[in-house]
LOFIRO-271507 format. One record per residue (C-alpha): z, x, y; residue in one letter. Coordinates in steps of 0.05 Angstrom, whole numbers, padded with zeros to 5 digits, always signed. Each point is the difference from the previous one (the first is absolute). Example, Ala and Ser with C-alpha at 12.3 -4.5 7.8 and 13.67 -1.06 7.14 Angstrom:
BEGIN
+00156+00246-00090A/-00013+00027+00069S/
END
This chain:
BEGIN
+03061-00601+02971X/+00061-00010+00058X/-00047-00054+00028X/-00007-00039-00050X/+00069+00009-00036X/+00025-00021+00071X/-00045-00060+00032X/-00003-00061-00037X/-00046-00035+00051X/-00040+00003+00069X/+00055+00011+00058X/+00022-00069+00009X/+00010-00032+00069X/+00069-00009+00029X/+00022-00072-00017X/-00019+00017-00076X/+00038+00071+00007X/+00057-00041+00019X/-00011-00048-00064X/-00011+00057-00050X/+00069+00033+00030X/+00040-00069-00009X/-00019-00008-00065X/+00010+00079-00019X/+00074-00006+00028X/+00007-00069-00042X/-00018+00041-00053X/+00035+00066+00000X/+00066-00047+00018X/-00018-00032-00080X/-00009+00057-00026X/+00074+00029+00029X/+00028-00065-00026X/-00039-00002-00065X/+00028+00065-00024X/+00068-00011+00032X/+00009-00062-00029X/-00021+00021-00083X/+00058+00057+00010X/+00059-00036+00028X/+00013-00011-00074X/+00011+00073-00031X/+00054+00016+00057X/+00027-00066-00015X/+00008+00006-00073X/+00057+00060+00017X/+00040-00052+00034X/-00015-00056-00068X/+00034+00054-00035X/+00069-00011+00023X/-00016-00074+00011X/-00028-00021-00078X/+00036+00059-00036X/-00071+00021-00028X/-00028+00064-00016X/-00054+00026+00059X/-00054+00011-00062X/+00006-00077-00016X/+00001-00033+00078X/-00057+00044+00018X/-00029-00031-00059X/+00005-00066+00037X/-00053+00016+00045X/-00057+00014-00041X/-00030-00080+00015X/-00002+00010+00062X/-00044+00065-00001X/-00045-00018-00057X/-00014-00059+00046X/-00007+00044+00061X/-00063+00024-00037X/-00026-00061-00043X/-00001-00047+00057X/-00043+00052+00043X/-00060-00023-00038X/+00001-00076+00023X/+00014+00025+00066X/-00054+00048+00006X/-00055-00053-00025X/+00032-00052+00042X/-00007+00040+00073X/-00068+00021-00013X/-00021-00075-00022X/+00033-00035+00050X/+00049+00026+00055X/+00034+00069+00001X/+00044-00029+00057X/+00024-00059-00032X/+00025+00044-00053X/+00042+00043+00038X/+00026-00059+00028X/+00028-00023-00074X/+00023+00079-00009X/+00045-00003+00063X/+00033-00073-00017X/+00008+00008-00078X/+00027+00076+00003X/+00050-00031+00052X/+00019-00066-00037X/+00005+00043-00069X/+00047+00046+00030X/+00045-00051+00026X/-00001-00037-00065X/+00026+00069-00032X/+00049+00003+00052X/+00040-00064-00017X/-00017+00008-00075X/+00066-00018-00044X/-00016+00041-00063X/-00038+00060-00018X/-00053-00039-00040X/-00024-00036+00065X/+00013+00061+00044X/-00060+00020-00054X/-00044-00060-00001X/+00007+00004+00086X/-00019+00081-00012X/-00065-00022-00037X/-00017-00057+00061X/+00015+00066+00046X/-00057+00043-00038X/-00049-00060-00002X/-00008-00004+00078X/+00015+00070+00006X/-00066+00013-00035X/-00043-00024+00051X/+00007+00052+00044X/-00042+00054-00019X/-00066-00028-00023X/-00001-00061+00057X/+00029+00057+00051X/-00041+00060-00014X/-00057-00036+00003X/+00018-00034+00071X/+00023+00071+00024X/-00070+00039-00025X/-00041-00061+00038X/+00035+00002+00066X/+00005+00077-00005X/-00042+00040+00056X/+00023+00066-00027X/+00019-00007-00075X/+00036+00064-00019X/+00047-00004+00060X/+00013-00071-00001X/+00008-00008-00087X/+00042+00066+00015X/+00051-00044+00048X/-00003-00056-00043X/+00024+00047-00052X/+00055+00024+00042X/+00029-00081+00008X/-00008-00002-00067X/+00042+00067-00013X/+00049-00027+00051X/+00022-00055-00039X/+00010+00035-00063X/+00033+00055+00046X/+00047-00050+00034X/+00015-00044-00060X/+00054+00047-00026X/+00029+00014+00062X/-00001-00076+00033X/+00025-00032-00068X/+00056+00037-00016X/+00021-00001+00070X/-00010-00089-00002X/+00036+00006-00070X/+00067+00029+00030X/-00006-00042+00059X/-00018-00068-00036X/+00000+00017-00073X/-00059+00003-00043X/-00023-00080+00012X/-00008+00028+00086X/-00036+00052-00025X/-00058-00057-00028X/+00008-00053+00053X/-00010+00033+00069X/-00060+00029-00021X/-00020-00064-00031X/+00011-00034+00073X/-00037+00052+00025X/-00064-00005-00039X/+00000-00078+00006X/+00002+00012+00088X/-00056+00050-00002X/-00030-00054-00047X/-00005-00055+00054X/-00014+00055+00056X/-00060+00026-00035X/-00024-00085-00014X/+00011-00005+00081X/-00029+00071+00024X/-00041+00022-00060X/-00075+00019+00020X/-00045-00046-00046X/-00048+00044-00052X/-00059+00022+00040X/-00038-00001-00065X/+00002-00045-00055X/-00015+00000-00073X/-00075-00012+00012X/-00015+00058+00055X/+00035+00054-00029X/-00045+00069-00004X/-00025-00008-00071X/-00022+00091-00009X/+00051+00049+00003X/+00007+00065+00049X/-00036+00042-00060X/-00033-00030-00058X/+00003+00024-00070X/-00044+00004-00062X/+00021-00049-00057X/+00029+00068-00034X/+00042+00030+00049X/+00028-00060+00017X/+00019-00014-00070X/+00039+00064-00008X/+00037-00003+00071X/+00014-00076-00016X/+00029+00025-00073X/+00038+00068+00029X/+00029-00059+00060X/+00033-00032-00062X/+00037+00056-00020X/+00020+00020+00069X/+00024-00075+00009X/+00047+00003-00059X/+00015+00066+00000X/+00018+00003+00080X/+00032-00066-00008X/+00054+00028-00050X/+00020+00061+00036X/+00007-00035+00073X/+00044-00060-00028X/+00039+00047-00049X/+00022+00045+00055X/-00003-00058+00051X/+00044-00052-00037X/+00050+00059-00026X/+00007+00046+00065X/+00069-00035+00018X/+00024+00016-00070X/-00031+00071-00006X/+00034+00023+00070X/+00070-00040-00014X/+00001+00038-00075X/-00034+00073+00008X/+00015+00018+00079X/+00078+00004-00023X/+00054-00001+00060X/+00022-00074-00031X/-00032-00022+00063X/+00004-00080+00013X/-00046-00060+00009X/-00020+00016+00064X/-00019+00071+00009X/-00039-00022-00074X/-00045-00046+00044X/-00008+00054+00058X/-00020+00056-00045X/-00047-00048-00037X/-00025-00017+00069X/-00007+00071+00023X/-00045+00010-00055X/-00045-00062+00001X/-00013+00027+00070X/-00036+00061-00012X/-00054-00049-00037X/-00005-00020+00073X/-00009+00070+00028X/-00061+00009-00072X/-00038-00062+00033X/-00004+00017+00067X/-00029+00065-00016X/-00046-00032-00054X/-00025-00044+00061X/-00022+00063+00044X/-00021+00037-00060X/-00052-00051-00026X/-00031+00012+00063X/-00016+00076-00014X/-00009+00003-00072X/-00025-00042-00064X/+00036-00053-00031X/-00011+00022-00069X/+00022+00074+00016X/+00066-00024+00034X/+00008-00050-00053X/+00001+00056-00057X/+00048+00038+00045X/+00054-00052+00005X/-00014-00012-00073X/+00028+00075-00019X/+00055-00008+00058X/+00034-00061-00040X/-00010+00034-00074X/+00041+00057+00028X/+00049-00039+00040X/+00018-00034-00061X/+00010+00048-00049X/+00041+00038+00052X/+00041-00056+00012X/+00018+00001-00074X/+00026+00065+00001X/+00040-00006+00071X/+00068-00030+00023X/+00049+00003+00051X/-00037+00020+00068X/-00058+00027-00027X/-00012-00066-00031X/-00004-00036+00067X/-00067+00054+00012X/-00027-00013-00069X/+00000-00078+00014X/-00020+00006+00077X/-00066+00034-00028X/-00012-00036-00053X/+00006-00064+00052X/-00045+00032+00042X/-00057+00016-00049X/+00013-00074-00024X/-00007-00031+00064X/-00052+00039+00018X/-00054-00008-00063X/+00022-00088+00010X/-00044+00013+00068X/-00057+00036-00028X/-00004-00042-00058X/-00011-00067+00037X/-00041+00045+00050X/-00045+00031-00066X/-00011-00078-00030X/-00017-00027+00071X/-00065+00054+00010X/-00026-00024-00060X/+00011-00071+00001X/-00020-00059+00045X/+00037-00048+00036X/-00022-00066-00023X/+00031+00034-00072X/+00050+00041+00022X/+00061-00061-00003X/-00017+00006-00074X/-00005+00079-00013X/+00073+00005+00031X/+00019-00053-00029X/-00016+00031-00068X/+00030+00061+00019X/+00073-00024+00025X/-00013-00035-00068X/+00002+00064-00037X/+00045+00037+00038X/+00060-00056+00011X/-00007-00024-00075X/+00027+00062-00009X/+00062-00019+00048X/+00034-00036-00067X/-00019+00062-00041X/+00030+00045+00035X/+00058-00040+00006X/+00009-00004-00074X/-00019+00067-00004X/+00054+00031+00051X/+00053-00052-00042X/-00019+00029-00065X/-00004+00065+00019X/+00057+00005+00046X/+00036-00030-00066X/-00019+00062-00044X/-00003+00052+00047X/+00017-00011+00067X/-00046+00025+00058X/-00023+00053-00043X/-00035-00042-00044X/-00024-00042+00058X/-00035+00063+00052X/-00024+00029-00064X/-00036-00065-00028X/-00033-00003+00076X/-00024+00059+00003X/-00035-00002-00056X/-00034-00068+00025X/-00013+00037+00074X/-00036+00050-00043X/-00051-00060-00027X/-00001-00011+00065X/-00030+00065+00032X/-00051+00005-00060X/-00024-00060+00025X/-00007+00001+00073X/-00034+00068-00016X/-00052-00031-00038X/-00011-00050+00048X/-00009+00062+00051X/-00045+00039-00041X/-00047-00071+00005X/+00014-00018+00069X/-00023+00072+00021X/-00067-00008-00033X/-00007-00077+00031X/+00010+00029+00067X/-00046+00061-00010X/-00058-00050-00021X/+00017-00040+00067X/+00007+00060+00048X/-00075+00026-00029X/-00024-00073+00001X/+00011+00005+00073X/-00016+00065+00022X/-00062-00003+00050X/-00060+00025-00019X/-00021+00080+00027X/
END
Protein backbone atom coordinates (compact mmCIF):
# COMPACT_ATOMS: atom_id res chain seq x y z
CA UNK A 1 0.00 0.00 0.00
CA UNK A 2 3.11 2.64 1.13
CA UNK A 3 4.53 1.78 -2.38
CA UNK A 4 2.13 2.68 -4.31
CA UNK A 5 0.55 5.60 -2.25
CA UNK A 6 4.22 6.90 -2.47
CA UNK A 7 5.88 6.26 -6.14
CA UNK A 8 4.18 7.78 -8.91
CA UNK A 9 6.68 6.41 -11.53
CA UNK A 10 10.01 4.28 -12.30
CA UNK A 11 13.00 6.17 -10.38
CA UNK A 12 13.76 8.75 -12.86
CA UNK A 13 17.33 9.71 -13.92
CA UNK A 14 19.00 12.81 -12.60
CA UNK A 15 18.45 15.58 -15.22
CA UNK A 16 14.54 14.66 -15.04
CA UNK A 17 14.83 14.53 -11.00
CA UNK A 18 16.05 17.93 -11.33
CA UNK A 19 12.98 18.89 -13.78
CA UNK A 20 10.30 17.27 -11.63
CA UNK A 21 11.91 19.31 -8.43
CA UNK A 22 11.81 22.77 -10.51
CA UNK A 23 8.51 22.40 -11.36
CA UNK A 24 7.36 21.01 -7.71
CA UNK A 25 9.00 24.25 -6.13
CA UNK A 26 7.15 26.42 -8.98
CA UNK A 27 4.35 24.86 -7.69
CA UNK A 28 4.25 24.79 -4.00
CA UNK A 29 5.52 28.70 -4.36
CA UNK A 30 1.55 29.07 -6.29
CA UNK A 31 0.07 27.41 -4.08
CA UNK A 32 1.64 29.77 -0.94
CA UNK A 33 0.65 32.70 -3.14
CA UNK A 34 -2.73 31.29 -4.24
CA UNK A 35 -4.00 31.02 -0.74
CA UNK A 36 -2.19 34.14 0.48
CA UNK A 37 -3.39 36.15 -2.02
CA UNK A 38 -7.67 35.11 -1.72
CA UNK A 39 -7.13 36.16 2.17
CA UNK A 40 -5.47 39.49 2.10
CA UNK A 41 -9.08 40.66 1.88
CA UNK A 42 -10.79 39.47 5.26
CA UNK A 43 -7.86 41.18 7.37
CA UNK A 44 -8.30 44.02 5.15
CA UNK A 45 -11.93 44.53 5.50
CA UNK A 46 -11.05 45.47 9.53
CA UNK A 47 -9.09 48.35 8.30
CA UNK A 48 -12.36 49.35 5.43
CA UNK A 49 -14.15 49.66 8.60
CA UNK A 50 -12.74 52.84 9.81
CA UNK A 51 -12.04 53.88 6.23
CA UNK A 52 -15.94 53.54 4.53
CA UNK A 53 -17.81 53.80 7.94
CA UNK A 54 -19.52 50.32 7.07
CA UNK A 55 -20.55 47.59 9.17
CA UNK A 56 -17.89 44.37 9.03
CA UNK A 57 -21.18 42.04 8.11
CA UNK A 58 -21.71 44.22 4.89
CA UNK A 59 -17.74 44.76 3.56
CA UNK A 60 -17.18 41.13 4.07
CA UNK A 61 -20.11 40.88 1.98
CA UNK A 62 -18.03 42.56 -0.73
CA UNK A 63 -16.00 39.65 -1.29
CA UNK A 64 -18.30 37.03 -2.12
CA UNK A 65 -17.39 37.62 -6.34
CA UNK A 66 -14.35 36.99 -5.87
CA UNK A 67 -14.74 33.53 -4.11
CA UNK A 68 -17.63 32.28 -6.10
CA UNK A 69 -15.21 32.89 -8.97
CA UNK A 70 -12.32 31.25 -7.13
CA UNK A 71 -14.47 28.08 -7.67
CA UNK A 72 -16.51 28.65 -11.03
CA UNK A 73 -13.50 29.46 -13.04
CA UNK A 74 -11.67 26.17 -11.77
CA UNK A 75 -13.67 24.30 -14.31
CA UNK A 76 -12.34 26.08 -17.55
CA UNK A 77 -9.04 25.79 -16.08
CA UNK A 78 -9.09 22.27 -15.27
CA UNK A 79 -10.33 21.27 -18.94
CA UNK A 80 -8.01 23.76 -20.41
CA UNK A 81 -4.50 22.16 -18.73
CA UNK A 82 -5.44 18.73 -19.55
CA UNK A 83 -6.38 19.76 -23.31
CA UNK A 84 -3.65 21.81 -23.99
CA UNK A 85 -0.82 23.05 -21.59
CA UNK A 86 -0.87 22.88 -17.78
CA UNK A 87 2.20 25.22 -17.86
CA UNK A 88 0.82 27.87 -19.86
CA UNK A 89 -1.85 28.11 -17.43
CA UNK A 90 0.03 28.72 -14.47
CA UNK A 91 1.69 31.17 -16.34
CA UNK A 92 -1.82 33.28 -16.77
CA UNK A 93 -2.45 32.38 -12.77
CA UNK A 94 0.84 34.13 -11.71
CA UNK A 95 0.32 37.42 -14.13
CA UNK A 96 -3.56 37.88 -13.63
CA UNK A 97 -3.52 37.19 -9.69
CA UNK A 98 -0.72 39.92 -9.74
CA UNK A 99 -2.27 42.52 -12.19
CA UNK A 100 -5.83 41.97 -10.27
CA UNK A 101 -4.31 42.74 -7.07
CA UNK A 102 -2.72 45.85 -8.18
CA UNK A 103 -5.85 46.98 -9.88
CA UNK A 104 -7.59 46.57 -6.25
CA UNK A 105 -4.87 48.38 -4.86
CA UNK A 106 -5.35 51.77 -6.70
CA UNK A 107 -9.18 51.17 -6.81
CA UNK A 108 -11.09 54.66 -6.05
CA UNK A 109 -14.41 53.21 -4.71
CA UNK A 110 -15.63 50.17 -3.06
CA UNK A 111 -17.65 49.02 -6.09
CA UNK A 112 -14.38 48.58 -8.21
CA UNK A 113 -12.36 47.48 -5.17
CA UNK A 114 -15.30 44.58 -5.81
CA UNK A 115 -15.28 44.15 -9.54
CA UNK A 116 -11.00 43.99 -9.06
CA UNK A 117 -11.91 41.22 -6.06
CA UNK A 118 -13.92 39.10 -8.62
CA UNK A 119 -10.73 39.49 -11.49
CA UNK A 120 -8.57 38.37 -8.19
CA UNK A 121 -10.80 34.97 -7.73
CA UNK A 122 -10.90 34.32 -11.55
CA UNK A 123 -7.01 33.74 -11.87
CA UNK A 124 -6.88 32.67 -8.45
CA UNK A 125 -8.86 29.61 -9.52
CA UNK A 126 -6.42 28.15 -11.58
CA UNK A 127 -4.36 26.97 -9.12
CA UNK A 128 -5.56 23.94 -7.79
CA UNK A 129 -6.86 21.86 -10.66
CA UNK A 130 -3.85 23.02 -13.27
CA UNK A 131 -1.37 22.69 -10.00
CA UNK A 132 -2.37 19.49 -8.41
CA UNK A 133 -2.32 17.86 -11.39
CA UNK A 134 1.41 19.20 -12.34
CA UNK A 135 2.46 18.36 -8.69
CA UNK A 136 0.87 14.46 -8.71
CA UNK A 137 2.81 14.01 -12.37
CA UNK A 138 6.18 15.20 -11.35
CA UNK A 139 5.70 13.56 -7.85
CA UNK A 140 8.27 10.50 -7.08
CA UNK A 141 6.78 10.02 -3.72
CA UNK A 142 3.15 11.36 -3.61
CA UNK A 143 2.11 11.42 0.04
CA UNK A 144 5.28 13.32 1.09
CA UNK A 145 5.44 15.60 -1.68
CA UNK A 146 1.16 16.53 -1.95
CA UNK A 147 1.84 16.66 1.98
CA UNK A 148 4.57 19.76 1.38
CA UNK A 149 2.57 21.17 -1.19
CA UNK A 150 -0.08 21.31 1.42
CA UNK A 151 2.11 22.89 3.86
CA UNK A 152 2.85 26.11 1.05
CA UNK A 153 -0.53 26.10 0.71
CA UNK A 154 -1.23 26.38 4.62
CA UNK A 155 1.56 28.91 4.71
CA UNK A 156 -0.12 31.38 2.79
CA UNK A 157 -3.34 31.21 4.51
CA UNK A 158 -1.13 31.11 7.78
CA UNK A 159 0.88 34.22 6.79
CA UNK A 160 -1.95 36.23 5.14
CA UNK A 161 -3.21 37.52 8.50
CA UNK A 162 -0.06 38.20 9.89
CA UNK A 163 1.82 39.84 6.62
CA UNK A 164 -1.39 42.03 5.74
CA UNK A 165 -2.13 43.63 8.75
CA UNK A 166 1.40 44.24 9.27
CA UNK A 167 1.58 45.97 5.16
CA UNK A 168 -1.81 47.70 6.23
CA UNK A 169 -0.19 49.78 9.18
CA UNK A 170 2.86 50.33 7.24
CA UNK A 171 1.22 51.34 3.81
CA UNK A 172 -2.51 51.23 4.46
CA UNK A 173 -4.84 48.80 3.12
CA UNK A 174 -4.08 49.69 -0.91
CA UNK A 175 0.09 48.28 0.18
CA UNK A 176 -1.39 45.56 1.53
CA UNK A 177 -2.80 44.58 -2.40
CA UNK A 178 0.01 45.99 -4.47
CA UNK A 179 3.30 44.42 -3.19
CA UNK A 180 1.99 41.20 -3.42
CA UNK A 181 0.57 42.02 -6.74
CA UNK A 182 4.35 43.03 -7.87
CA UNK A 183 5.33 40.01 -6.48
CA UNK A 184 3.16 37.55 -8.31
CA UNK A 185 3.70 39.43 -11.68
CA UNK A 186 8.05 38.84 -11.02
CA UNK A 187 7.65 35.20 -10.22
CA UNK A 188 5.38 35.41 -13.37
CA UNK A 189 8.20 36.32 -15.83
CA UNK A 190 10.76 34.11 -13.72
CA UNK A 191 8.77 31.03 -14.12
CA UNK A 192 8.23 32.14 -18.41
CA UNK A 193 12.33 32.37 -18.27
CA UNK A 194 13.20 29.29 -15.88
CA UNK A 195 10.06 27.25 -15.99
CA UNK A 196 10.74 23.42 -16.97
CA UNK A 197 8.44 22.76 -20.13
CA UNK A 198 5.55 19.84 -19.45
CA UNK A 199 7.29 16.59 -19.88
CA UNK A 200 3.92 15.25 -20.97
CA UNK A 201 1.35 16.64 -22.93
CA UNK A 202 -2.36 16.29 -23.37
CA UNK A 203 -1.94 13.28 -25.72
CA UNK A 204 0.55 11.01 -23.49
CA UNK A 205 -0.92 11.30 -20.34
CA UNK A 206 -1.46 7.68 -18.43
CA UNK A 207 -5.09 7.13 -19.45
CA UNK A 208 -5.87 3.97 -16.09
CA UNK A 209 -5.69 4.96 -12.66
CA UNK A 210 -3.45 3.49 -9.63
CA UNK A 211 -6.67 1.16 -8.71
CA UNK A 212 -9.57 0.69 -10.91
CA UNK A 213 -13.12 0.56 -9.90
CA UNK A 214 -16.37 -1.20 -10.87
CA UNK A 215 -18.99 1.17 -12.53
CA UNK A 216 -20.81 0.91 -8.89
CA UNK A 217 -18.29 1.76 -6.50
CA UNK A 218 -17.21 4.42 -8.40
CA UNK A 219 -20.57 5.84 -8.62
CA UNK A 220 -21.06 6.03 -4.87
CA UNK A 221 -17.37 7.42 -4.03
CA UNK A 222 -17.92 9.95 -7.00
CA UNK A 223 -21.54 10.89 -5.29
CA UNK A 224 -20.16 10.75 -1.34
CA UNK A 225 -16.89 13.21 -3.13
CA UNK A 226 -19.78 15.69 -3.81
CA UNK A 227 -20.81 16.00 -0.50
CA UNK A 228 -17.39 16.10 0.98
CA UNK A 229 -16.64 18.92 -1.70
CA UNK A 230 -19.45 21.14 -0.50
CA UNK A 231 -19.56 20.19 2.74
CA UNK A 232 -15.54 20.57 3.43
CA UNK A 233 -15.67 23.58 1.29
CA UNK A 234 -18.07 25.48 3.80
CA UNK A 235 -16.39 24.70 7.01
CA UNK A 236 -12.63 25.53 5.70
CA UNK A 237 -13.68 29.05 4.15
CA UNK A 238 -16.13 29.79 7.10
CA UNK A 239 -13.46 29.41 9.69
CA UNK A 240 -10.76 30.47 7.14
CA UNK A 241 -12.30 33.82 5.90
CA UNK A 242 -13.61 34.63 9.69
CA UNK A 243 -10.51 33.57 11.91
CA UNK A 244 -9.26 37.32 12.10
CA UNK A 245 -12.75 38.31 13.31
CA UNK A 246 -13.36 35.22 15.64
CA UNK A 247 -9.83 35.85 17.54
CA UNK A 248 -10.19 39.95 17.52
CA UNK A 249 -14.04 39.37 19.14
CA UNK A 250 -13.95 36.07 21.48
CA UNK A 251 -10.04 35.93 22.68
CA UNK A 252 -10.96 39.31 24.77
CA UNK A 253 -7.78 41.44 26.11
CA UNK A 254 -9.00 44.36 23.41
CA UNK A 255 -5.92 43.22 21.71
CA UNK A 256 -5.01 45.26 18.37
CA UNK A 257 -4.52 44.72 14.61
CA UNK A 258 -1.47 43.17 14.88
CA UNK A 259 -1.28 40.59 17.56
CA UNK A 260 -5.03 39.76 15.55
CA UNK A 261 -2.85 38.74 12.49
CA UNK A 262 -0.14 36.83 14.70
CA UNK A 263 -2.63 34.74 16.60
CA UNK A 264 -4.45 34.05 13.33
CA UNK A 265 -1.04 33.10 12.05
CA UNK A 266 -0.17 30.97 14.98
CA UNK A 267 -3.05 28.99 14.22
CA UNK A 268 -2.98 28.57 10.43
CA UNK A 269 0.40 27.02 11.39
CA UNK A 270 -0.50 24.01 13.11
CA UNK A 271 -2.35 23.03 9.64
CA UNK A 272 1.31 22.99 8.74
CA UNK A 273 2.49 20.79 11.56
CA UNK A 274 -1.33 18.22 10.40
CA UNK A 275 0.36 17.91 6.79
CA UNK A 276 3.61 17.05 7.51
CA UNK A 277 2.56 14.29 9.62
CA UNK A 278 -0.17 13.30 7.01
CA UNK A 279 2.91 13.01 4.54
CA UNK A 280 4.84 10.33 6.79
CA UNK A 281 1.67 8.77 7.84
CA UNK A 282 0.37 7.87 4.31
CA UNK A 283 3.35 5.99 4.13
CA UNK A 284 2.37 3.45 7.03
CA UNK A 285 -1.25 3.31 6.86
CA UNK A 286 -4.41 3.56 4.36
CA UNK A 287 -5.66 6.52 2.90
CA UNK A 288 -9.21 5.81 3.54
CA UNK A 289 -8.54 4.90 7.30
CA UNK A 290 -6.58 8.21 7.90
CA UNK A 291 -9.05 10.00 5.86
CA UNK A 292 -12.06 8.92 8.27
CA UNK A 293 -9.74 9.89 11.15
CA UNK A 294 -9.20 13.48 10.20
CA UNK A 295 -12.83 13.44 9.28
CA UNK A 296 -13.89 12.94 13.21
CA UNK A 297 -10.81 15.28 14.31
CA UNK A 298 -12.52 18.41 12.41
CA UNK A 299 -16.36 17.47 13.55
CA UNK A 300 -14.96 17.72 17.06
CA UNK A 301 -12.74 20.64 16.63
CA UNK A 302 -15.60 22.50 15.54
CA UNK A 303 -18.16 21.97 17.81
CA UNK A 304 -15.52 22.63 20.55
CA UNK A 305 -14.66 25.72 19.11
CA UNK A 306 -18.27 26.81 19.52
CA UNK A 307 -18.33 26.32 23.01
CA UNK A 308 -14.64 27.88 23.78
CA UNK A 309 -13.21 31.49 24.21
CA UNK A 310 -10.49 33.33 25.58
CA UNK A 311 -7.32 30.95 25.59
CA UNK A 312 -8.92 27.86 25.32
CA UNK A 313 -10.32 29.11 22.15
CA UNK A 314 -6.89 29.52 20.52
CA UNK A 315 -6.66 25.22 21.26
CA UNK A 316 -10.12 24.68 19.97
CA UNK A 317 -9.18 26.52 16.58
CA UNK A 318 -5.46 25.16 16.43
CA UNK A 319 -7.17 21.62 16.24
CA UNK A 320 -9.71 22.17 14.31
CA UNK A 321 -6.92 23.77 11.76
CA UNK A 322 -5.06 20.86 12.06
CA UNK A 323 -7.75 18.21 11.31
CA UNK A 324 -8.70 20.66 8.39
CA UNK A 325 -5.41 20.86 6.94
CA UNK A 326 -4.82 17.60 7.38
CA UNK A 327 -8.07 15.68 5.62
CA UNK A 328 -7.26 18.77 2.35
CA UNK A 329 -4.03 16.21 1.91
CA UNK A 330 -5.75 13.00 2.03
CA UNK A 331 -8.51 14.09 0.07
CA UNK A 332 -6.50 15.10 -3.10
CA UNK A 333 -4.28 12.02 -2.10
CA UNK A 334 -7.78 9.59 -1.92
CA UNK A 335 -9.09 11.11 -5.60
CA UNK A 336 -5.52 10.76 -7.10
CA UNK A 337 -5.39 6.56 -6.39
CA UNK A 338 -8.39 6.27 -8.11
CA UNK A 339 -8.09 8.48 -10.94
CA UNK A 340 -5.73 8.87 -13.92
CA UNK A 341 -3.69 11.46 -15.08
CA UNK A 342 -4.69 12.26 -18.50
CA UNK A 343 -8.31 13.09 -16.37
CA UNK A 344 -7.17 14.15 -13.33
CA UNK A 345 -6.91 18.31 -14.45
CA UNK A 346 -10.66 17.73 -14.73
CA UNK A 347 -11.61 15.65 -11.43
CA UNK A 348 -9.82 18.55 -9.35
CA UNK A 349 -11.03 20.80 -11.23
CA UNK A 350 -14.56 19.66 -10.36
CA UNK A 351 -13.70 19.39 -6.93
CA UNK A 352 -12.16 23.01 -6.16
CA UNK A 353 -15.48 23.62 -8.08
CA UNK A 354 -17.52 22.30 -5.30
CA UNK A 355 -15.58 23.19 -2.54
CA UNK A 356 -14.71 27.13 -3.49
CA UNK A 357 -18.36 27.71 -4.77
CA UNK A 358 -18.91 27.41 -1.41
CA UNK A 359 -16.29 30.35 -0.67
CA UNK A 360 -19.39 32.99 -1.50
CA UNK A 361 -21.70 30.83 0.73
CA UNK A 362 -19.98 30.90 3.45
CA UNK A 363 -19.39 34.34 3.11
CA UNK A 364 -23.02 35.15 3.10
CA UNK A 365 -23.48 32.70 5.56
CA UNK A 366 -20.87 34.10 8.28
CA UNK A 367 -22.61 37.86 7.27
CA UNK A 368 -26.02 36.59 7.98
CA UNK A 369 -25.27 34.73 10.75
CA UNK A 370 -22.81 36.90 12.40
CA UNK A 371 -25.88 39.48 11.92
CA UNK A 372 -28.36 37.31 14.12
CA UNK A 373 -26.18 35.71 16.36
CA UNK A 374 -22.73 36.43 16.37
CA UNK A 375 -20.06 33.60 16.37
CA UNK A 376 -22.47 31.50 18.09
CA UNK A 377 -24.65 31.19 15.37
CA UNK A 378 -21.68 30.92 12.96
CA UNK A 379 -19.40 27.64 14.94
CA UNK A 380 -22.77 26.15 15.50
CA UNK A 381 -24.09 26.30 11.81
CA UNK A 382 -20.39 24.60 10.89
CA UNK A 383 -20.47 22.11 12.89
CA UNK A 384 -23.38 20.91 11.90
CA UNK A 385 -22.06 20.95 8.13
CA UNK A 386 -18.52 19.20 9.49
CA UNK A 387 -20.95 16.57 10.75
CA UNK A 388 -22.24 15.94 6.85
CA UNK A 389 -19.01 15.88 6.42
CA UNK A 390 -17.69 12.85 8.55
CA UNK A 391 -20.83 10.79 7.42
CA UNK A 392 -19.49 11.12 4.26
CA UNK A 393 -15.90 10.48 4.23
CA UNK A 394 -16.98 7.38 6.35
CA UNK A 395 -18.98 6.06 3.64
CA UNK A 396 -16.46 6.57 1.24
CA UNK A 397 -14.13 4.47 3.79
CA UNK A 398 -16.44 1.76 4.34
CA UNK A 399 -16.14 1.41 0.13
CA UNK A 400 -12.58 2.13 -0.27
CA UNK A 401 -11.85 -0.66 2.32
CA UNK A 402 -13.66 -3.28 0.31
CA UNK A 403 -11.92 -1.83 -3.18
CA UNK A 404 -8.65 -2.36 -1.60
CA UNK A 405 -9.46 -5.83 -0.12
CA UNK A 406 -10.57 -7.02 -3.70
CA UNK A 407 -7.05 -5.61 -4.99
CA UNK A 408 -4.83 -6.97 -2.14
CA UNK A 409 -6.56 -10.75 -2.87
CA UNK A 410 -6.37 -10.03 -6.63
CA UNK A 411 -2.71 -9.98 -6.07
CA UNK A 412 -1.88 -12.34 -3.62
CA UNK A 413 0.41 -15.16 -5.24
CA UNK A 414 -0.81 -18.33 -5.62
CA UNK A 415 0.24 -21.27 -2.65
Amino acid sequence: MAAEVSTASSAPDAADLARRRLAIGFMNWAHGLDHFVILIYPTVVIELQAAYGESYAALIALSTASFVAFGLFSLPAGWLGDRFSRRDMMVVFYVGVGLSLAAAAVAPSLYVLGFALFALGMFAAIYHPVGTAMILENATQRGRTMAFNGVCGNLGVSLAAGITAALTAAFSWRGAFLIPGLICVATGAIYVWLGPKEAHRADKRKASADVVLSPVAAAMIFGSFIVVALSAGLVFNTISVSLPKIVDERVGNGISLVMVGGLTTAVFLCGAVAQITVGRLVERFPLHILFAISAVMQFAGVVWAAYASGTSLLFALAFTMAAIYGQITLNDLVIARYTADAWRGRVYAVRYFLTFMTSGVAVSMIALLYGRGGFDLVLGATAVVALGFLVAVLLIALIANGVEREKARAIQPAE
